[in-house]
C-alpha positions as CSV (number, residue, x, y, z in Angstrom):
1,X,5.1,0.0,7.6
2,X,4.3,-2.2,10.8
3,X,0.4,-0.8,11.1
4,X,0.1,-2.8,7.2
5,X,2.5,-5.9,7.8
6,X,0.0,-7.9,8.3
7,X,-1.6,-7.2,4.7
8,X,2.1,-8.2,3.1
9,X,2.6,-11.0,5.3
10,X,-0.9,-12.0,4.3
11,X,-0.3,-11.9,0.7
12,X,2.6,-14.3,0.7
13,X,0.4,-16.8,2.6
14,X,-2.2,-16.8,-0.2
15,X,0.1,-16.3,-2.6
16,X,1.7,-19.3,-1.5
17,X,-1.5,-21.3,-1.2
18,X,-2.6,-20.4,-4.5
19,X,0.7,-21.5,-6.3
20,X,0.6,-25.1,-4.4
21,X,-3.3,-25.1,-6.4
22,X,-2.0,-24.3,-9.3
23,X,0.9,-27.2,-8.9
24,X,-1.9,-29.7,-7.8
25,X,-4.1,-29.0,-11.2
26,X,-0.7,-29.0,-13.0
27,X,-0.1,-32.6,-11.7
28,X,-3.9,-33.7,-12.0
29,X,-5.8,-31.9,-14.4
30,X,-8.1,-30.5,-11.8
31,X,-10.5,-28.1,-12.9
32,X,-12.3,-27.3,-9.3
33,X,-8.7,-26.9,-7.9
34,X,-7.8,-24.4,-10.4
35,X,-10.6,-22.4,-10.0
36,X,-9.8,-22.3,-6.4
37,X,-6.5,-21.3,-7.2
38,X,-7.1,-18.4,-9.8
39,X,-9.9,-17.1,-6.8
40,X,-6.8,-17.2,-4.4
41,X,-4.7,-15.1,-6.8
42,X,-7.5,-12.7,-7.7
43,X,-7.5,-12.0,-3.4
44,X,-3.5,-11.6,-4.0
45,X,-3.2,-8.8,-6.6
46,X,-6.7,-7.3,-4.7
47,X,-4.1,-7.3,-1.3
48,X,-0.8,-6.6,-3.3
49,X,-2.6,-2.9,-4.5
50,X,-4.1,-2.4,-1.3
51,X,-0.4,-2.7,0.2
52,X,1.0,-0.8,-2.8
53,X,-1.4,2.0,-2.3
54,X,-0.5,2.5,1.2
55,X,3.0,2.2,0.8
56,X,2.4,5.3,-1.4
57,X,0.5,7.4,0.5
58,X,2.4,6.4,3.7
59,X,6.3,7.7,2.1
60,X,5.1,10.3,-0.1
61,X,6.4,8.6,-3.7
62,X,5.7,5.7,-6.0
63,X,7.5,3.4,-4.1
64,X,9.7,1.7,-6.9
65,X,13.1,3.5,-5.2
66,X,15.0,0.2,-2.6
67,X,15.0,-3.2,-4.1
68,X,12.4,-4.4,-1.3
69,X,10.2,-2.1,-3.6
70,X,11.2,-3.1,-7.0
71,X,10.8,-6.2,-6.3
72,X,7.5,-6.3,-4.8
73,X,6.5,-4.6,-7.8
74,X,7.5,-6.7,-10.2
75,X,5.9,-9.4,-8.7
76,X,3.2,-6.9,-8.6
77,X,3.2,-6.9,-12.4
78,X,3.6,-10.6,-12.8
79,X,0.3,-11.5,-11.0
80,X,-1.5,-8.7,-12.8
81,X,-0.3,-9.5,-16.1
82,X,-0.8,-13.1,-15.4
83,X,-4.5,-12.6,-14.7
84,X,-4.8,-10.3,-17.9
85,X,-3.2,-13.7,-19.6
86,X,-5.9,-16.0,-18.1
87,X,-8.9,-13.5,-18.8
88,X,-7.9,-13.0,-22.5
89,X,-6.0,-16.1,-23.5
90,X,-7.5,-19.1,-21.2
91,X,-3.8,-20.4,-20.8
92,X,-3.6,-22.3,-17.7
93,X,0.3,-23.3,-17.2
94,X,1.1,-20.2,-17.9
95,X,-0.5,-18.5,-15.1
96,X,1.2,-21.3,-13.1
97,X,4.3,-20.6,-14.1
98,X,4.8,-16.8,-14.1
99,X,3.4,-17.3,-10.7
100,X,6.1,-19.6,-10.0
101,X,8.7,-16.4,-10.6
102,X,6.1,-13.7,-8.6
103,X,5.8,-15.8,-5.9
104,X,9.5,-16.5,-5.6
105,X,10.4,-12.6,-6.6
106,X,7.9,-11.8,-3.7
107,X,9.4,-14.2,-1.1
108,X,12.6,-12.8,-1.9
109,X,11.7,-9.2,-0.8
110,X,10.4,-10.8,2.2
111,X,14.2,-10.9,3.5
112,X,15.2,-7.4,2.6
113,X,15.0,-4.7,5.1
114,X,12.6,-1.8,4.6
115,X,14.5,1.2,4.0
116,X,13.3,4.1,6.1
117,X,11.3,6.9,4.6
118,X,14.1,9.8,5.9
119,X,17.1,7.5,4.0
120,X,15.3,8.1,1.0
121,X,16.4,11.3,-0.3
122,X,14.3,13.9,-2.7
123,X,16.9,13.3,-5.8
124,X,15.3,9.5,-6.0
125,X,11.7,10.4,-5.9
126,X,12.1,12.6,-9.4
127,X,9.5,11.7,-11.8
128,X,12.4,10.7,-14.0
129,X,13.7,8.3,-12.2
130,X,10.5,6.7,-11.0
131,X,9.4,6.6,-14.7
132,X,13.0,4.7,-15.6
133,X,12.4,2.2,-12.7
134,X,8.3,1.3,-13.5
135,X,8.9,1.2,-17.3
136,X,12.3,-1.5,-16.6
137,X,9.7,-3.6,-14.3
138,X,6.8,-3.7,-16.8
139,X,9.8,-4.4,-20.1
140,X,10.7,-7.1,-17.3
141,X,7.4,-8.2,-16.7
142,X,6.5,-8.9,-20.8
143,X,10.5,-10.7,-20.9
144,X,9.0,-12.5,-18.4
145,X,6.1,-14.0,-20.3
146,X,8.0,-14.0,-23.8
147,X,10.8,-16.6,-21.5
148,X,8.2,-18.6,-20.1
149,X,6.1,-18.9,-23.7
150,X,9.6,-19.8,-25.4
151,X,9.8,-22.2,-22.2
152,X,6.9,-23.8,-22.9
153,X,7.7,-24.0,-26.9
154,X,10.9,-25.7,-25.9
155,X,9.3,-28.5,-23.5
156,X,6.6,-28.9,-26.3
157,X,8.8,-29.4,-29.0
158,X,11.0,-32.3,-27.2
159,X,7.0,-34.4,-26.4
160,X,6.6,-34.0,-29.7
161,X,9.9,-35.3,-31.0
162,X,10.0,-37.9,-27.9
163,X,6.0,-38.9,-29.0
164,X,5.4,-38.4,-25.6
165,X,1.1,-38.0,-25.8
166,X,1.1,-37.2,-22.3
167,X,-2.1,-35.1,-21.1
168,X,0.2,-32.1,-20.5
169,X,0.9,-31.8,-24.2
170,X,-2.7,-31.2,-24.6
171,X,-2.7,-28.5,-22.0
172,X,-0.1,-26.3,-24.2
173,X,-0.5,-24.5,-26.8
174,X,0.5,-25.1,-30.4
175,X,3.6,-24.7,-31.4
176,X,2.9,-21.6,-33.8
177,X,1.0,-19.9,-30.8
178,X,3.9,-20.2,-28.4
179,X,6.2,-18.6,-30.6
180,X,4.1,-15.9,-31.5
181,X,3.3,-15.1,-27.8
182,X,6.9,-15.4,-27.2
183,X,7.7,-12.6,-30.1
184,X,4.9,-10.0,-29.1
185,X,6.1,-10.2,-25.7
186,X,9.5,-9.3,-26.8
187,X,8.3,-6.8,-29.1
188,X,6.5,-4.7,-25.8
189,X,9.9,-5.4,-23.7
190,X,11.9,-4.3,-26.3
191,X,10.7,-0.5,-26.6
192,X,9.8,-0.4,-22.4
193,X,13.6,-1.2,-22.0
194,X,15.8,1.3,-24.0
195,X,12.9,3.8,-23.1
196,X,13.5,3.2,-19.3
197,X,17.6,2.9,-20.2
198,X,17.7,6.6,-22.2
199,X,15.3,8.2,-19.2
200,X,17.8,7.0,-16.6
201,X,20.8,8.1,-18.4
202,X,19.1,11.8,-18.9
203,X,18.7,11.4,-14.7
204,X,22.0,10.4,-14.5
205,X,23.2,12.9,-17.0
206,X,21.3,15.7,-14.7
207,X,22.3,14.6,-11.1
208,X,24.9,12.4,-10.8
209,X,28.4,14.3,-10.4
210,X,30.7,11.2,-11.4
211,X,30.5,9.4,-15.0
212,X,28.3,6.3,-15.3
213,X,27.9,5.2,-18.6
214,X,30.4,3.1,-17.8
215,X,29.2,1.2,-14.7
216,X,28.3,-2.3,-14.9
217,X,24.3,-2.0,-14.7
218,X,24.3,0.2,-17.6
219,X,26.2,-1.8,-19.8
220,X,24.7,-4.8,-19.6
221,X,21.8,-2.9,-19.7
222,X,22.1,-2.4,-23.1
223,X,23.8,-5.3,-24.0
224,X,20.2,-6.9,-22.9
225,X,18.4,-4.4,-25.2
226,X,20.8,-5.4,-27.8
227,X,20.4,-9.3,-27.9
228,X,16.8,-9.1,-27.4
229,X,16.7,-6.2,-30.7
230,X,19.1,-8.4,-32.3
231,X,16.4,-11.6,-31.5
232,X,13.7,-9.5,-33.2
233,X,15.7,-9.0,-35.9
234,X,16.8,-12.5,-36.6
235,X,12.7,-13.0,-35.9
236,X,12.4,-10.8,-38.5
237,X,14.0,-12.2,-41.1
238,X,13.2,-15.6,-40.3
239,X,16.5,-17.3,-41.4
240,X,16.7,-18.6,-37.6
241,X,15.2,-22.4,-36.4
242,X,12.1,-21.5,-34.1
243,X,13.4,-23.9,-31.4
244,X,17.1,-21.7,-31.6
245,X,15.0,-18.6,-31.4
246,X,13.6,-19.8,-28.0
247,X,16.8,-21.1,-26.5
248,X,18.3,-17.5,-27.3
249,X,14.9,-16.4,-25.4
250,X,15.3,-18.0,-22.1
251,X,19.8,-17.5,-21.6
252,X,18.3,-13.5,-22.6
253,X,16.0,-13.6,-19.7
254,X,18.9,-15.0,-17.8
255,X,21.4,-12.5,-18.8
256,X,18.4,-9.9,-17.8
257,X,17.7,-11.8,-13.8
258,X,21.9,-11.0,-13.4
259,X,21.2,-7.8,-14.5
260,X,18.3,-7.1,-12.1
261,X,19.7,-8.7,-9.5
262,X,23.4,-8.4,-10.0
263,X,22.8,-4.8,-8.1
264,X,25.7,-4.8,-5.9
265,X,28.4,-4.2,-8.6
266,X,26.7,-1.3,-9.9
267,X,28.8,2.0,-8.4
268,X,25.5,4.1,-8.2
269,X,22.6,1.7,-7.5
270,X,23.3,1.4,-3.9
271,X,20.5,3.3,-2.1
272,X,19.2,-0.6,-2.8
C-alpha cells in the first residue's frame, strides 16, 4: 500500500478542503466558492477510483473485505452518488452534507490499520461475499441520502412554522420534494439491503461451521430491513404525519450507523 499512500493521504487533504468550501457557500451564499468546491470533489472521487483500482489490482480481490476497506468505500459511494445528485438534481446542501458523513467515514479509516494481503484468506474473497458487502454499502449509501433529505425536511419544516425567511430556506427544497427524495431513496435501500442480508446468509450457510443467524449483526440486520419496510409501508398507506415519517427516517439511519459500526459484537465479523 505504501508505493499509493500518498494518493489516499492526498484525497483526505482535498477532500477536506472541499468540505470547508462547501461550509463557506453554506454560510454565505457563494456561488464562485462552490464551484470551487464541487471542482475539488470532482479531483476527490477522480483520486478515490484511482486508489480503489490499485488496491484491486495490488491484493488480488474487490477490496470491500477489513473495515479500512468498507469504509473507504462507502465514502466512496457517498461522493459519487453525491455528484450524480448535483449533476441531476442541482441540490446544493445536499452535496454539502452527505459530504459531511464521506469525509468523516473517510477520516475514520484513516486510523484503521491496513490488513495485510496474506491475513486475508480465500473464503473472504468469494464472489458471494463480496457481492453481500458492495450491495450493504450502496443500500447504505441511498439510507444515506433518504436520512439527509428527511434531515433537511425536518429543519425546513420548523423555518417554516418558526417564520424564519432566512436565505437558507430558499436554498432547500420544497417540502413535497424532500419527502419524495427521502421515499425513493428508501425504496433503492430497501431491496439492496435484504438482497445483500439473504446473499450473506447463503455464505454463511455454505462456510461457516458454527450457527449465525443468531449473532448480533444479523439480527439487527434485519430488524433495519424491517423498520425501514415497515416506513414504506406506513408511506404507503399514507395514514402517517410527513414530519413523523422523517423523524422515523433519521433514528432508522441511526439504528443502521450502530449496526455498521457496532462490528465488534458480531461473533463472525472479526477479520475487520
Amino acid at each position: 500500500m505504501a508505493e499509493v499512500r500518498w494518493i489516499y493521504d492526498l484525497t483526505i487533504f482535498l477532500y477536506a478542503a472541499s468540505v470547508l468550501f462547501y461550509f463557506n457557500d453554506f454560510l454565505q451564499s457563494n456561488r464562485k466558492v462552490n464551484r470551487l468546491a464541487f471542482g475539488l470533489l470532482v479531483v476527490v472521487w477522480a483520486l478515490q477510483t484511482a486508489f480503489f483500482v490499485s488496491q484491486a489490482v495490488m491484493k488480488g480481490y474487490f477490496p470491500v473485505i477489513t473495515l479500512f476497506e468498507t469504509l473507504f468505500f462507502y465514502s466512496w459511494v457517498l461522493v459519487g452518488l453525491s455528484l450524480a445528485i448535483h449533476y441531476f438534481f442541482r441540490i446544493d446542501l445536499l452535496v454539502f452534507f452527505t459530504n459531511i458523513i464521506g469525509f468523516v467515514v473517510l477520516v475514520m479509516s484513516m486510523f484503521l490499520p491496513e490488513t495485510p494481503i496474506e491475513a486475508v484468506s480465500s473464503i473472504l474473497t468469494s464472489e458471494l461475499l463480496l457481492t453481500h458487502v458492495t450491495l450493504a454499502m450502496f443500500s447504505y449509501g441511498a439510507f444515506s441520502l433518504s436520512m439527509i433529505f428527511s434531515a433537511m425536511y425536518l429543519l425546513q419544516h420548523k423555518m417554516l412554522k418558526g417564520r424564519r425567511w432566512s436565505p437558507l430556506l430558499r436554498r432547500l427544497p420544497s417540502l413535497d420534494k424532500l419527502e419524495g427524495y427521502a421515499y425513493r431513496m428508501n425504496m433503492l435501500g430497501v431491496p439492496m439491503l435484504l438482497l445483500s442480508i439473504v446473499l450473506g446468509i447463503i455464505w454463511g450457510k455454505m462456510v461457516l461451521p458454527e450457527k449465525f443467524l443468531l449473532d448480533s449483526k444479523v439480527v439487527l440486520s434485519v430488524l433495519v430491513v424491517a423498520i425501514y419496510s415497515l416506513w414504506l409501508y406506513q408511506r404507503y398507506r399514507d395514514t402517517m404525519q410527513m414530519r413523523r415519517l422523517a423523524q422515523w427516517n433519521v433514528v432508522a439511519f441511526l439504528l443502521l450507523l450502530i449496526n455498521f459500526l457496532g462490528f465488534t459484537t458480531s461473533t463472525f465479523h472479526d477479520w475487520w
